[in-house]
C-alpha positions as CSV (number, residue, x, y, z in Angstrom):
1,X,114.7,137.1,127.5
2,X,115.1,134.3,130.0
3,X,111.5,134.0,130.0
4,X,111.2,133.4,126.1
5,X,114.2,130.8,126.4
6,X,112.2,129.1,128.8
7,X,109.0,128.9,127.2
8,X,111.1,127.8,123.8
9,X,112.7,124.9,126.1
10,X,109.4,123.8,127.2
11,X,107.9,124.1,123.9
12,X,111.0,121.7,122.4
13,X,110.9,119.3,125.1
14,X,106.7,118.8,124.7
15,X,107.2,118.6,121.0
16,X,110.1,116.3,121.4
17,X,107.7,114.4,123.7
18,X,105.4,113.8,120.9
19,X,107.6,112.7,119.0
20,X,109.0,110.1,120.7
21,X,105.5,108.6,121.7
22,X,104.6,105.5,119.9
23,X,101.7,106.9,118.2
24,X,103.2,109.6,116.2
25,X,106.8,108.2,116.0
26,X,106.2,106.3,112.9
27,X,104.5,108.8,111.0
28,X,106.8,111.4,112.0
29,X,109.9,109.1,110.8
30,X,107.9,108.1,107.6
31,X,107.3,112.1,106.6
32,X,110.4,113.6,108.0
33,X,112.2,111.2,105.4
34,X,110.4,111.8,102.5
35,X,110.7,115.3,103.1
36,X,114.4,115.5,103.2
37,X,114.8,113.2,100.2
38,X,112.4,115.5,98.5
39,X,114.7,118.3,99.3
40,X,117.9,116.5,98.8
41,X,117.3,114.6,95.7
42,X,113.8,115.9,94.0
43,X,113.6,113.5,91.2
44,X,113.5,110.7,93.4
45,X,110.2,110.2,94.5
46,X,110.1,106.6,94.2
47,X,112.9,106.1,96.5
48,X,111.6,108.3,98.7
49,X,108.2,106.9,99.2
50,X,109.6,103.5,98.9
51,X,112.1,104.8,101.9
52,X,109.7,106.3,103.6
53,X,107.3,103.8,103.7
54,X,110.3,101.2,105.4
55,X,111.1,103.8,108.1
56,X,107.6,104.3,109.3
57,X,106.7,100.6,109.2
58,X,109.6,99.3,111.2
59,X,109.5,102.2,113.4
60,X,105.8,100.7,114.1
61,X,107.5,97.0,114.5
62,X,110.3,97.2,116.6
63,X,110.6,93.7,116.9
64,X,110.5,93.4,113.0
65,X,113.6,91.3,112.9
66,X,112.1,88.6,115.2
67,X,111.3,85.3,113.4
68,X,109.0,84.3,112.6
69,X,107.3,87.6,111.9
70,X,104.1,88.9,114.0
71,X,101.3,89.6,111.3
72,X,102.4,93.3,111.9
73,X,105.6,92.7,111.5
74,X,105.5,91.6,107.9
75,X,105.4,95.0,107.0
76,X,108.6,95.9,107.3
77,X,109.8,92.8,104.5
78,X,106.8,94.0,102.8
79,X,108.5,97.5,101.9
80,X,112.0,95.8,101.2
81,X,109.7,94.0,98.7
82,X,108.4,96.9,97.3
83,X,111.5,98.6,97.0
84,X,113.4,96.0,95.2
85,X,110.3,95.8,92.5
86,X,111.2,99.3,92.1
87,X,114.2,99.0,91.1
88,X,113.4,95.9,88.9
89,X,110.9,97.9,87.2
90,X,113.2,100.0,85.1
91,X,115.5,96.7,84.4
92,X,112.8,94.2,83.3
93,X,109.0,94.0,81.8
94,X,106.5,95.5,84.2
95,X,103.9,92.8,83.7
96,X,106.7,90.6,84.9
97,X,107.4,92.2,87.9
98,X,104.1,92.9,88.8
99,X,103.4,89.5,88.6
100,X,106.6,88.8,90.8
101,X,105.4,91.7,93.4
102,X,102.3,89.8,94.2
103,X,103.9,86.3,94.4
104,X,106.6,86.8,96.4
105,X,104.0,89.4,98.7
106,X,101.5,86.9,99.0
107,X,103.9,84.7,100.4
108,X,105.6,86.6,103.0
109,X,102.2,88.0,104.4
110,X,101.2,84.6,104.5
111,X,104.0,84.1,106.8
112,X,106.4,82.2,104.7
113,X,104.8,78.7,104.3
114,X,107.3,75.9,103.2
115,X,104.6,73.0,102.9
116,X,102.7,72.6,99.6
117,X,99.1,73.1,100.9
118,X,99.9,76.4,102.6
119,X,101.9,77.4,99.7
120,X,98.6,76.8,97.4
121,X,96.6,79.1,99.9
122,X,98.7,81.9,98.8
123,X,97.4,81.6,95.1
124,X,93.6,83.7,96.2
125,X,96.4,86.3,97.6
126,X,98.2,86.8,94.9
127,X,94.9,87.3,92.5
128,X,93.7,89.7,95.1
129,X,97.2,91.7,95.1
130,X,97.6,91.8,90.9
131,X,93.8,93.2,91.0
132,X,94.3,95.4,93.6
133,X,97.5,96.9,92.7
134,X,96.1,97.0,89.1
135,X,93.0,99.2,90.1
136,X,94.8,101.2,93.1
137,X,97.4,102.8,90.2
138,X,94.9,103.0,87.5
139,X,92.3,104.8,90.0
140,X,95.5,107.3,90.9
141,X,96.6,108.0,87.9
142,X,93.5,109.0,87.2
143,X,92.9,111.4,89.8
144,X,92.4,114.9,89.1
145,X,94.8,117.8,90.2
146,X,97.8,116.3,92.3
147,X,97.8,112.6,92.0
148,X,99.5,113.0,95.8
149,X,96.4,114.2,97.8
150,X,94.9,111.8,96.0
151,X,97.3,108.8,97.1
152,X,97.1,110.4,100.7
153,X,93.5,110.6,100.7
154,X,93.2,106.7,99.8
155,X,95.5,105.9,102.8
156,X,93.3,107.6,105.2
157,X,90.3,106.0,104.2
158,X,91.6,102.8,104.7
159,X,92.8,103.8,108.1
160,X,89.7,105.2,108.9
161,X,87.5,102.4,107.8
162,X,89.7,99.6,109.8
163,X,89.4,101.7,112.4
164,X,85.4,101.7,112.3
165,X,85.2,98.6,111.9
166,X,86.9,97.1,114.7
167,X,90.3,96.1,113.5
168,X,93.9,96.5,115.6
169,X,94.5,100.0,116.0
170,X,98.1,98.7,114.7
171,X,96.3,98.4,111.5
172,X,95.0,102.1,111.2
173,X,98.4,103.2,111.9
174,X,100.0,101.5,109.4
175,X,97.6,102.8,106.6
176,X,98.5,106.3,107.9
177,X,102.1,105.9,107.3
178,X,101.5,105.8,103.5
179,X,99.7,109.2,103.6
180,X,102.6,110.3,106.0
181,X,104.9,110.2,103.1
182,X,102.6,110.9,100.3
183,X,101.7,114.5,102.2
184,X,105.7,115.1,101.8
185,X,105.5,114.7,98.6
186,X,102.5,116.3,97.4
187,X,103.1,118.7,94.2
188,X,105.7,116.4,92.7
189,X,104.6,116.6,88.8
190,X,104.8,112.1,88.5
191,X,104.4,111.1,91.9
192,X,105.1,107.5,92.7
193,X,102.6,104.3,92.1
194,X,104.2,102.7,95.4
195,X,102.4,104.6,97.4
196,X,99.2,103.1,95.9
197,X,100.6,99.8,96.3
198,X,101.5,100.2,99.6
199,X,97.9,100.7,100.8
200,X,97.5,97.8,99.1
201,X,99.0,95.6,101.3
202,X,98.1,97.2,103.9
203,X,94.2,96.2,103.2
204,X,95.4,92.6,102.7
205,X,97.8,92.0,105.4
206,X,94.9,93.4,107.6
207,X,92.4,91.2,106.2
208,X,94.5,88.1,106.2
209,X,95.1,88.7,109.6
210,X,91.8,88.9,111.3
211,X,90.9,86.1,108.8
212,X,87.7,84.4,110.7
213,X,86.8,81.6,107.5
214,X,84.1,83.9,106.7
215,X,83.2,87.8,105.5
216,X,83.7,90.5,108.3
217,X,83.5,93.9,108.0
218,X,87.1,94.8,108.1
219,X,87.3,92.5,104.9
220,X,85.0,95.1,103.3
221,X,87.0,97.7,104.8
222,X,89.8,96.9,102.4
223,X,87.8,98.7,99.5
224,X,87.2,101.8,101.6
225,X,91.2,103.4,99.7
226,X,89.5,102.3,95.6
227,X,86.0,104.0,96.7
228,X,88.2,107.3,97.5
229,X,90.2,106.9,94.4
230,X,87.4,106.4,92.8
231,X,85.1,108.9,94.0
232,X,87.8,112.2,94.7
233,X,88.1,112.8,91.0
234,X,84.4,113.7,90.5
235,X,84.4,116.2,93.6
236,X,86.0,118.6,91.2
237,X,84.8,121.7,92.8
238,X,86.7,121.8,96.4
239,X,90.0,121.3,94.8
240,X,92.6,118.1,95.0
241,X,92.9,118.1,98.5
242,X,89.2,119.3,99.4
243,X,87.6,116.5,97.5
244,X,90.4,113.7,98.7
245,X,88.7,114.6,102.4
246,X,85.3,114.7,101.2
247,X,85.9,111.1,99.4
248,X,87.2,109.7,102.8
249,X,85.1,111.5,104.6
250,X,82.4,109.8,102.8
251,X,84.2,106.5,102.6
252,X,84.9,106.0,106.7
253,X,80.8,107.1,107.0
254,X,79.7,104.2,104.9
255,X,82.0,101.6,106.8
256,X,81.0,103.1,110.0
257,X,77.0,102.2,108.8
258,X,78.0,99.2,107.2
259,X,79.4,98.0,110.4
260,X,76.6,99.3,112.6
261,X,74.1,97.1,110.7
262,X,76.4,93.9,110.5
263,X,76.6,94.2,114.3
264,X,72.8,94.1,114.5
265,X,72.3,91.0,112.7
């Protein structure tokens, strides 16, 4: 019996050592959450993604709060942004606050400009957000089986491809986070489109900050989540969650080529 206590407190303090390490801590925070909202209060996926998605990104940013923001950082204001266009959403037109999403997005993850030329750089960035919002919830909505693997699966090919492709590895771990809480909530019969969104920014706060003035491959890395929406609900045959892998399976391959030959030219 001492023996089995033993090996039980060794096995708790190793997985309490895991948990702690800055690797897994935000993804652990981000599904832990959405799990016990899930359980608590089932009917509230939004504001359990939305919740979930602000835990794990200022568990990754610790020094969120400093000002003015680290690219990184961002994120954090980026999921109180989120959560408040949730909750404007069932007040006021969607188009409108769509439309207000991306403005106020583009902005912060432009890091807040107060002069009128920087302001005018954040017009391309809110064009890029309203299309890629658009497509990421129509491609979801879309998806065959449980919209959740399928919301999951988009996140880790974006984290996968940035990965690939050489950017921060800050950056891959922020896309997982999203697929941290969308796994908690797989099987929910209308999962949330903030998940969709929140990959989303992901892809253009990485972008905008490893912006060189001309194309990269982690640019092209950004559209690594809308070919796995895209392509998951025409792998019919393994299932929801089979053909989410097989999509970014597929998906993190091509970036992985495409970034090979860029390097050779």
């Amino acid at each position: 019996m001492h023996a089995l206590l033993a090996h039980a407190y060794h096995a708790l303090r190793f997985a309490l050592h895991v948990a702690s390490h800055p690797l897994f801590r935000p993804l652990i925070a981000a599904a832990l959450l959405a799990g016990i909202i899930r359980l608590l209060r089932p009917g509230r996926a939004t504001l359990a993604a939305g919740l979930a998605v602000l835990a794990g990104w200022a568990a990754l940013n610790p020094d969120a709060l400093v000002w003015p923001p680290t690219p990184l950082g961002r994120l954090t204001g980026a999921a109180l942004l989120l959560l408040g266009a949730a909750w404007l959403e069932t007040r006021r037109p969607a188009w409108l606050v769509r439309l207000g999403l991306a403005a106020a997005l583009s902005w912060w993850l432009r890091g807040a400009p107060l002069s009128g030329d920087a302001i005018a750089h954040c017009v391309p960035v809110v064009c890029g957000l309203l299309v890629g919002m658009a497509l990421a919830e129509r491609l979801t909505r879309a998806a065959a089986g449980d919209p959740g693997w399928a919301r999951a699966g988009g996140a880790l090919a974006l984290a996968g491809a940035l990965w690939v492709t050489g950017a921060s590895t800050h950056w891959a771990q922020a896309a997982l986070i999203p697929a941290a809480a969308a796994w908690a909530l797989v099987g929910l019969p209308e999962p949330t489109v903030l998940l969709a969104r929140a990959v989303t920014i992901v892809a253009t706060a990485a972008i905008l900050a490893s912006d060189r003035g001309r194309f990269i491959p982690v640019d092209a890395a950004a559209a690594a989540p809308l070919a796995a929406w895209f392509f998951a609900p025409r792998l019919t045959r393994p299932g929801p969650a089979g053909a989410s892998l097989l999509a970014v399976a597929g998906c993190v391959a091509l970036a992985w080529l495409a970034a090979g030959v860029w390097a050779r030219r």
